[in-house]
Gaussian input, Z-matrix of N, CA and C with variables (Angstrom, degrees):
# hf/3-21g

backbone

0 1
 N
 C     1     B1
 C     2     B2     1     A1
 N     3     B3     2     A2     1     D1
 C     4     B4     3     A3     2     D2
 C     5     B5     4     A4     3     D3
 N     6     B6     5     A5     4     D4
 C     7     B7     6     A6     5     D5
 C     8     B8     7     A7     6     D6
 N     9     B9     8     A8     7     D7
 C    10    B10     9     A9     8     D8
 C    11    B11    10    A10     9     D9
 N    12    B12    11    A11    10    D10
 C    13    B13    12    A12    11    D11
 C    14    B14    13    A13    12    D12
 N    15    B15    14    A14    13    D13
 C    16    B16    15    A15    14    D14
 C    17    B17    16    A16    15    D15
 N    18    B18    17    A17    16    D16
 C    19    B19    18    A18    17    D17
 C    20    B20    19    A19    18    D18
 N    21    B21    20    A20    19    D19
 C    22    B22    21    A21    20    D20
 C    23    B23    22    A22    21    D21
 N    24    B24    23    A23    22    D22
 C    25    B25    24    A24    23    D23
 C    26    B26    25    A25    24    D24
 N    27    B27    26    A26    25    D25
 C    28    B28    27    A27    26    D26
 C    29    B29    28    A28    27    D27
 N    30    B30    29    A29    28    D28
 C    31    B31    30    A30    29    D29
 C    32    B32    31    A31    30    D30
 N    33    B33    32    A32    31    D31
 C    34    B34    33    A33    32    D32
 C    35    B35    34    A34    33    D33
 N    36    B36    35    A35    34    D34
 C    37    B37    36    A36    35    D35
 C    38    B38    37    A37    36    D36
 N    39    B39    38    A38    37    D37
 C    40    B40    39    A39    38    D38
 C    41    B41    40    A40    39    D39
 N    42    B42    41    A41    40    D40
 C    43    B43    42    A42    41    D41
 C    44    B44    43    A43    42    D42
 N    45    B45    44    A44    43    D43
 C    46    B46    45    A45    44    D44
 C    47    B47    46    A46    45    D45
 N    48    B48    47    A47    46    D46
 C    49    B49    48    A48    47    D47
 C    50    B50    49    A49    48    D48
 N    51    B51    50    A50    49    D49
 C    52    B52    51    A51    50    D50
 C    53    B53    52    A52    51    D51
 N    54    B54    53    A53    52    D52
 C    55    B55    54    A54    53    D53
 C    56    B56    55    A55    54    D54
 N    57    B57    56    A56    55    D55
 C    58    B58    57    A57    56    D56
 C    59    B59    58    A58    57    D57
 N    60    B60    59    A59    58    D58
 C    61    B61    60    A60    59    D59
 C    62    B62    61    A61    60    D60
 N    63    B63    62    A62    61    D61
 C    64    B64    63    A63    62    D62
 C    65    B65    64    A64    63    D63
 N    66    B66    65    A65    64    D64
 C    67    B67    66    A66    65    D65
 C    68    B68    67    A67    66    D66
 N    69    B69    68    A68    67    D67
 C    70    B70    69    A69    68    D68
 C    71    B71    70    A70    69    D69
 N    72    B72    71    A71    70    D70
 C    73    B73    72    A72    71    D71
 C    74    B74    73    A73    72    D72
 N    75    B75    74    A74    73    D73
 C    76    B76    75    A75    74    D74
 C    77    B77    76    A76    75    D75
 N    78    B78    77    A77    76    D76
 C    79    B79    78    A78    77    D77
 C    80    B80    79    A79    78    D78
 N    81    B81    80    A80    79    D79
 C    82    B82    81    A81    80    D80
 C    83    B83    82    A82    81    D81
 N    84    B84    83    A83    82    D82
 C    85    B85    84    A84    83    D83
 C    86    B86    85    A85    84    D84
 N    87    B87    86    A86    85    D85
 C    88    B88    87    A87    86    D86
 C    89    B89    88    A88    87    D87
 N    90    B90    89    A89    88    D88
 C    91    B91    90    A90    89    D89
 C    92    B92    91    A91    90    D90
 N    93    B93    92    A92    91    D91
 C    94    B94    93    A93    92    D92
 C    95    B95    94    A94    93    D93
 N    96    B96    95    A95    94    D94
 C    97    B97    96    A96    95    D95
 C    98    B98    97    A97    96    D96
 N    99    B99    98    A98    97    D97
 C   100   B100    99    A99    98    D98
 C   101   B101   100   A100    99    D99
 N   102   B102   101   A101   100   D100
 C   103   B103   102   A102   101   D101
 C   104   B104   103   A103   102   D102
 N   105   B105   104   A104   103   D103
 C   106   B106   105   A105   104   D104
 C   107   B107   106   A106   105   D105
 N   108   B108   107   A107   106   D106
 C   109   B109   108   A108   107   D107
 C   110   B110   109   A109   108   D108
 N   111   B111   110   A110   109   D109
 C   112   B112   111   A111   110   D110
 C   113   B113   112   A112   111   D111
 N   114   B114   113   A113   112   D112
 C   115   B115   114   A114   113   D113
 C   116   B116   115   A115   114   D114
 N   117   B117   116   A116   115   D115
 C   118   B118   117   A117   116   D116
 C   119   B119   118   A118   117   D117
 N   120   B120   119   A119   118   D118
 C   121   B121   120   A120   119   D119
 C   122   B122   121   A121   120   D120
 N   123   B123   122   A122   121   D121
 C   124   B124   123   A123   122   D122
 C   125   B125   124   A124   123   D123
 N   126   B126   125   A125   124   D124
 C   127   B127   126   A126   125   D125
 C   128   B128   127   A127   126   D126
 N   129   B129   128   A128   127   D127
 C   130   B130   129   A129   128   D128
 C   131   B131   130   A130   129   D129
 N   132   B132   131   A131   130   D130
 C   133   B133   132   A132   131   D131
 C   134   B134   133   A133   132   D132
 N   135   B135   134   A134   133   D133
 C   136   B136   135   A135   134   D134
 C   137   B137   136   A136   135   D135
 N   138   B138   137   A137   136   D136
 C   139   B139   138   A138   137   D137
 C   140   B140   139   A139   138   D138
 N   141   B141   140   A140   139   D139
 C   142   B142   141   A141   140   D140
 C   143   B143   142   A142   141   D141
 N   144   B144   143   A143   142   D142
 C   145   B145   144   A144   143   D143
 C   146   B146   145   A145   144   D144
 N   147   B147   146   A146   145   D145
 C   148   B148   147   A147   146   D146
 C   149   B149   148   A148   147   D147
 N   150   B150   149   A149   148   D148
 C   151   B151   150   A150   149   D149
 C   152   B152   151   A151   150   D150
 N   153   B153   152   A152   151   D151
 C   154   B154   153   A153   152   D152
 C   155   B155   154   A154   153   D153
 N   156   B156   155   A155   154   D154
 C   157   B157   156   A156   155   D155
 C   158   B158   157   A157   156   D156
 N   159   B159   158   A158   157   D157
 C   160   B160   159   A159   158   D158
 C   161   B161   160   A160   159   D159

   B1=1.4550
   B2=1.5288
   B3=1.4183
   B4=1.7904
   B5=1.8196
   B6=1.6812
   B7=0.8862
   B8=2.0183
   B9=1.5309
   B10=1.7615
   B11=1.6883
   B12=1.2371
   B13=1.4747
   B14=1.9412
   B15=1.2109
   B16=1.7570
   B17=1.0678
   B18=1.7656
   B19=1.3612
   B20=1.5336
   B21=1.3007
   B22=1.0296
   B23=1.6614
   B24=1.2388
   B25=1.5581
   B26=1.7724
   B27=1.3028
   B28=1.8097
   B29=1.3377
   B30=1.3900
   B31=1.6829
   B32=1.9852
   B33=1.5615
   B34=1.5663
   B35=1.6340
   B36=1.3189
   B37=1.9568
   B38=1.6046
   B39=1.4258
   B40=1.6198
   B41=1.2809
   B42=1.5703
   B43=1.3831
   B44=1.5462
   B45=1.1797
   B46=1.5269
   B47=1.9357
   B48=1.2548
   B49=1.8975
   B50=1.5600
   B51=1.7083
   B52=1.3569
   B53=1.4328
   B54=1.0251
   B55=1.7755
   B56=1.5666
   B57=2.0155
   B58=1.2634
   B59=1.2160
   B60=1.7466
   B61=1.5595
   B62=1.5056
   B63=1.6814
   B64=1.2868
   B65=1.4059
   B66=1.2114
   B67=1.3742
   B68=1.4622
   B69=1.6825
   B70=1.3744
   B71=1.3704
   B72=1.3787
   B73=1.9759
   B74=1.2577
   B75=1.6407
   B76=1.7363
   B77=1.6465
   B78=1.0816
   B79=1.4734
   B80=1.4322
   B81=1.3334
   B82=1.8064
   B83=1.1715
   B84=1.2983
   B85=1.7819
   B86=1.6600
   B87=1.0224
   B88=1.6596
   B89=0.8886
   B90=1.4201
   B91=1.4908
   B92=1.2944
   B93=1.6563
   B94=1.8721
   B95=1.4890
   B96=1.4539
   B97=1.4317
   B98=1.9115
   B99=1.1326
   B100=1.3793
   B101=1.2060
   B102=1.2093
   B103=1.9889
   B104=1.4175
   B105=1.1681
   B106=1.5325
   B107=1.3772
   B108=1.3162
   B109=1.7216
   B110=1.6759
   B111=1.1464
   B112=1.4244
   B113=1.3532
   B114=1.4789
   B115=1.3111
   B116=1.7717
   B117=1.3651
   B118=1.4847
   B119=1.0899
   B120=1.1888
   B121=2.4901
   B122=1.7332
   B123=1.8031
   B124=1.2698
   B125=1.6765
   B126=1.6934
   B127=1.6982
   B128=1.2967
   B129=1.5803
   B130=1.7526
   B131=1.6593
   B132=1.3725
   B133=1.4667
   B134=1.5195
   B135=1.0304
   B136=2.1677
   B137=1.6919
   B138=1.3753
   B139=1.3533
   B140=1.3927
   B141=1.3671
   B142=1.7976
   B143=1.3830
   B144=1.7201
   B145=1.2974
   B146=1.0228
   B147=1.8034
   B148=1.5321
   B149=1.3418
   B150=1.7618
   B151=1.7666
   B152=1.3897
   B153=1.3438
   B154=1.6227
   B155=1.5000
   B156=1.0335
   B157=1.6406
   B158=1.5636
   B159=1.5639
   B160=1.4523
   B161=1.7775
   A1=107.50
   A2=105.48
   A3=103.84
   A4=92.88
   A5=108.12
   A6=90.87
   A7=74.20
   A8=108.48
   A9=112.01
   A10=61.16
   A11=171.02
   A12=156.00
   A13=88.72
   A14=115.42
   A15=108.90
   A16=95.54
   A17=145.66
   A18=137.64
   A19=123.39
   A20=118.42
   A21=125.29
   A22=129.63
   A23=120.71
   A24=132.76
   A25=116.47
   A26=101.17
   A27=87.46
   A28=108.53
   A29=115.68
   A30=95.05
   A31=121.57
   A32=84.38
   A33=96.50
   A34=102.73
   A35=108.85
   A36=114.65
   A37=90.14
   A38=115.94
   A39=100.29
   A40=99.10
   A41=136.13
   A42=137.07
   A43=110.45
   A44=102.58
   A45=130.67
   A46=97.10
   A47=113.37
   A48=101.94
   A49=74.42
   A50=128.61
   A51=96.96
   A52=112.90
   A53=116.33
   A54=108.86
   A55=128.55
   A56=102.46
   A57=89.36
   A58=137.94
   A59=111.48
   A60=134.25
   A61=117.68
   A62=97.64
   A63=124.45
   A64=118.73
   A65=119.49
   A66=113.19
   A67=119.20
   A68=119.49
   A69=124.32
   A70=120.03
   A71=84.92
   A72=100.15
   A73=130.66
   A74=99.66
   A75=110.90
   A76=85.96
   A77=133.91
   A78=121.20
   A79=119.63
   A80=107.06
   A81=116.37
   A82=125.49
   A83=100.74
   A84=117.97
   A85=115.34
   A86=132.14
   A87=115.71
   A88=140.30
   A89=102.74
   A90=104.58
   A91=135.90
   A92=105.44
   A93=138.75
   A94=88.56
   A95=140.87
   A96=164.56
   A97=79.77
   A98=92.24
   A99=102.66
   A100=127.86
   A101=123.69
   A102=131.92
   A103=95.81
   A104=123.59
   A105=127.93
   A106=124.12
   A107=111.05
   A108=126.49
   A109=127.95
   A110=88.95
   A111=99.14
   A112=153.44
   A113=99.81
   A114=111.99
   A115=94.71
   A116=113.01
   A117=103.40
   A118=158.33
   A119=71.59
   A120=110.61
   A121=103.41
   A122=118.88
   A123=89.21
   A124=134.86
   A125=89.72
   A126=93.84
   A127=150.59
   A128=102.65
   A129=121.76
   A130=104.26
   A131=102.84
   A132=97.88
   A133=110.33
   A134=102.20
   A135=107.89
   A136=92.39
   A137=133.63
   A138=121.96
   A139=124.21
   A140=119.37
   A141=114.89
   A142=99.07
   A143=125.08
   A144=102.28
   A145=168.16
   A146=89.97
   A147=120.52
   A148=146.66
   A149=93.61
   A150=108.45
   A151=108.34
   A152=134.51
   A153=97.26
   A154=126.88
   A155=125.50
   A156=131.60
   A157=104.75
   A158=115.69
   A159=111.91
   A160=96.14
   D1=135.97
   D2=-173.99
   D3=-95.10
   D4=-174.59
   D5=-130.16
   D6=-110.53
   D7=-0.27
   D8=-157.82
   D9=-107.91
   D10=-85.04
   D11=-106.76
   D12=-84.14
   D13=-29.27
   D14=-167.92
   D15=-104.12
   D16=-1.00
   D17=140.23
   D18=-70.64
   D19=-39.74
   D20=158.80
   D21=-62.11
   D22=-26.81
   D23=141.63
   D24=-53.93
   D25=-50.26
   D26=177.96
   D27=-87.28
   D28=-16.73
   D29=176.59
   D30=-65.89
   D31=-27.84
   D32=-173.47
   D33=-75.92
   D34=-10.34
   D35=-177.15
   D36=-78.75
   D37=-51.41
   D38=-159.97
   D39=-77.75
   D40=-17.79
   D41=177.33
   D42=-39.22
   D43=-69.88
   D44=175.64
   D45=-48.69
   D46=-54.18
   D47=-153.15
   D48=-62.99
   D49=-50.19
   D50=-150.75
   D51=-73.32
   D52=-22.07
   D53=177.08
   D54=-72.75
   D55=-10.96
   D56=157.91
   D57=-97.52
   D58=-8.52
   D59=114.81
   D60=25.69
   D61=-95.27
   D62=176.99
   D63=-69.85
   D64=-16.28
   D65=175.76
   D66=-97.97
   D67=-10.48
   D68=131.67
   D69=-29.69
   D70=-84.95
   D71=179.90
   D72=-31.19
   D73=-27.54
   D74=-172.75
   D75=-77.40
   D76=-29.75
   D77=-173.83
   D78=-77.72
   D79=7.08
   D80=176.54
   D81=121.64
   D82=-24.46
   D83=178.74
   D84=-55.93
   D85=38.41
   D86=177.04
   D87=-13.27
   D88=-49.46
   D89=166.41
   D90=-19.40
   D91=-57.01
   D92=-179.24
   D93=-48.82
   D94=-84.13
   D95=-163.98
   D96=5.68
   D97=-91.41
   D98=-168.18
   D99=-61.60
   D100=4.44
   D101=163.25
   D102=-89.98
   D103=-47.68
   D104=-167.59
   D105=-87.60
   D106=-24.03
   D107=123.01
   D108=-17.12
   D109=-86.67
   D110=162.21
   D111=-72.28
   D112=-10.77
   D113=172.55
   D114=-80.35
   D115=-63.42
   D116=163.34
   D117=36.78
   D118=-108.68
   D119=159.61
   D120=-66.80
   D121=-35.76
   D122=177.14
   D123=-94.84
   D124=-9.09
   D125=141.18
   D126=-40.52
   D127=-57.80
   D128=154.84
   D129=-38.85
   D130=-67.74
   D131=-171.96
   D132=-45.10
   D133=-74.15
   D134=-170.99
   D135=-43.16
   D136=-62.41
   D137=159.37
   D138=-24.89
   D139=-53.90
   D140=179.54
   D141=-64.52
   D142=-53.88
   D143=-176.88
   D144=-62.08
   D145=-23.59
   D146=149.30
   D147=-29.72
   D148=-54.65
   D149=155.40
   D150=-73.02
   D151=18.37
   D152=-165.32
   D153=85.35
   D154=-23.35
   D155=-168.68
   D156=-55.01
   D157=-40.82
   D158=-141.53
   D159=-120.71

């Protein structure tokens, strides 16, 4: 297993936690906004790093 194919696997894991995050939140919860926020963005990231981007 390389090591940008198992970053690119966890980035797409936190992709998902944060959108189910936010799809709490869409039900009223505010709270979520900002866990699912952030889980998010640190998907993208492990995603940017994966290709190389970052």
């Amino acid at each position: 297993m390389n090591a940008a194919g198992s970053r690119a696997r966890t980035g797409a894991a936190w992709l998902g936690i944060g959108a189910a995050f936010m799809g709490v939140a869409a039900t009223g919860q505010a709270a979520f906004v900002g866990v699912g926020t952030a889980a998010f963005a640190l998907g993208l990231v492990m995603l940017a790093r994966a290709r190389g981007g970052c």
